[in-house]
C-alpha positions as CSV (number, residue, x, y, z in Angstrom):
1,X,102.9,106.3,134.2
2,X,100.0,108.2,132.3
3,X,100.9,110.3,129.3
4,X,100.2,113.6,130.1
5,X,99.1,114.6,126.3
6,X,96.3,112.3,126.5
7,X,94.9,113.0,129.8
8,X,94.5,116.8,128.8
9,X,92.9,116.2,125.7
10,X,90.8,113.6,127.5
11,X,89.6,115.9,130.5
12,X,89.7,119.1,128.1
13,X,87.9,118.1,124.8
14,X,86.1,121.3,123.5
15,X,82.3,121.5,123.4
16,X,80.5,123.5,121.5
17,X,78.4,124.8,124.4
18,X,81.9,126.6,125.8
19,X,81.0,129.5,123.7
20,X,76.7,129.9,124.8
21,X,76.1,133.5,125.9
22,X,79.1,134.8,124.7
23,X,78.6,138.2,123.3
24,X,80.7,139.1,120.6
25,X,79.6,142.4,120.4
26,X,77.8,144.0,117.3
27,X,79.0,143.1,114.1
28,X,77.7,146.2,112.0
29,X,79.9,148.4,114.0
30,X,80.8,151.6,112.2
31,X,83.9,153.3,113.8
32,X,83.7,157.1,114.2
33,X,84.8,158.6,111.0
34,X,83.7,161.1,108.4
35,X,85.0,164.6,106.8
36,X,83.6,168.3,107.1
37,X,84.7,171.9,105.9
38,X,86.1,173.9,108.9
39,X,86.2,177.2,106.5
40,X,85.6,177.8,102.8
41,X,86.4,181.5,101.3
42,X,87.5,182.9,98.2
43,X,90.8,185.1,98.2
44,X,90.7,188.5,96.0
45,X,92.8,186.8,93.7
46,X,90.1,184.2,92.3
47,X,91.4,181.0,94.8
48,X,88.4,179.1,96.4
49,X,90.0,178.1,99.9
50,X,88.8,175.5,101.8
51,X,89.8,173.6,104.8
52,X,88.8,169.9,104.9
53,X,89.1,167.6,108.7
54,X,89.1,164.4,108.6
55,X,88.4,162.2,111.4
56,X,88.4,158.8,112.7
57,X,88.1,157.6,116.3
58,X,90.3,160.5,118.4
59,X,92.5,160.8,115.4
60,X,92.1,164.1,113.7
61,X,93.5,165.2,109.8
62,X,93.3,168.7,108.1
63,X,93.9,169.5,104.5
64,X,94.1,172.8,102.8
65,X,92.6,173.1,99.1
66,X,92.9,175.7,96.2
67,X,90.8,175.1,93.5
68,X,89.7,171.8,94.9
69,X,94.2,170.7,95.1
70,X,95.4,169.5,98.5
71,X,98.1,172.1,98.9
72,X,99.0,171.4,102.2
73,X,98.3,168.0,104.9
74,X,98.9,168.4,108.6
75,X,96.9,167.1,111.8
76,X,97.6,170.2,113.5
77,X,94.2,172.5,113.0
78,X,96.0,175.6,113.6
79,X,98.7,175.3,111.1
80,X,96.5,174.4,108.0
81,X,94.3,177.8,109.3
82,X,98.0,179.5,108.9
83,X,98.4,178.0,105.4
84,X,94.6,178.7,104.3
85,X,95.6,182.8,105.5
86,X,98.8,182.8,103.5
87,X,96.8,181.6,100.5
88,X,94.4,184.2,101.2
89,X,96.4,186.9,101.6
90,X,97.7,186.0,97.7
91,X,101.0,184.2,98.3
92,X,100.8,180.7,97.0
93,X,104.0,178.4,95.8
């Protein structure tokens, strides 16, 4: 009777030339992600407003600043516009 452990590591010792051509892709791979200003403007009362997205891949983040203070964090676009009007309509917190 053969032992069944040593006839697979027999018939299925690694080589090193298992791995020739394999692509592992590229290794300097930067994934899709940076910030820009959908709207800056200044309310009558003084505030600068901004709205900052932030991206990555298909993910998608919005922050509302006054004064250069995250006020308000959502991923829905719409809503942080809603919270950049109420600010400039002079109603903050």
């Amino acid at each position: 009777m053969f032992d069944k452990l040593t006839e697979h590591l027999r018939d299925s010792a690694p080589c090193a030339s298992r791995w020739d051509g394999f692509d592992r892709g590229d290794t300097d791979f930067e994934p899709d992600m940076g910030q820009r200003t959908v709207g800056r403007m200044t309310s009558g009362g003084g505030y600068r407003v901004e709205i900052i997205e932030y991206w990555c891949d298909d993910m998608r983040h919005y922050e509302v600043l006054i004064d250069g203070n995250r006020v308000h964090s959502t991923e829905d676009r719409a809503n942080a516009v809603i919270v950049a009007r109420w600010w400039m309509d002079g109603c903050p917190a």
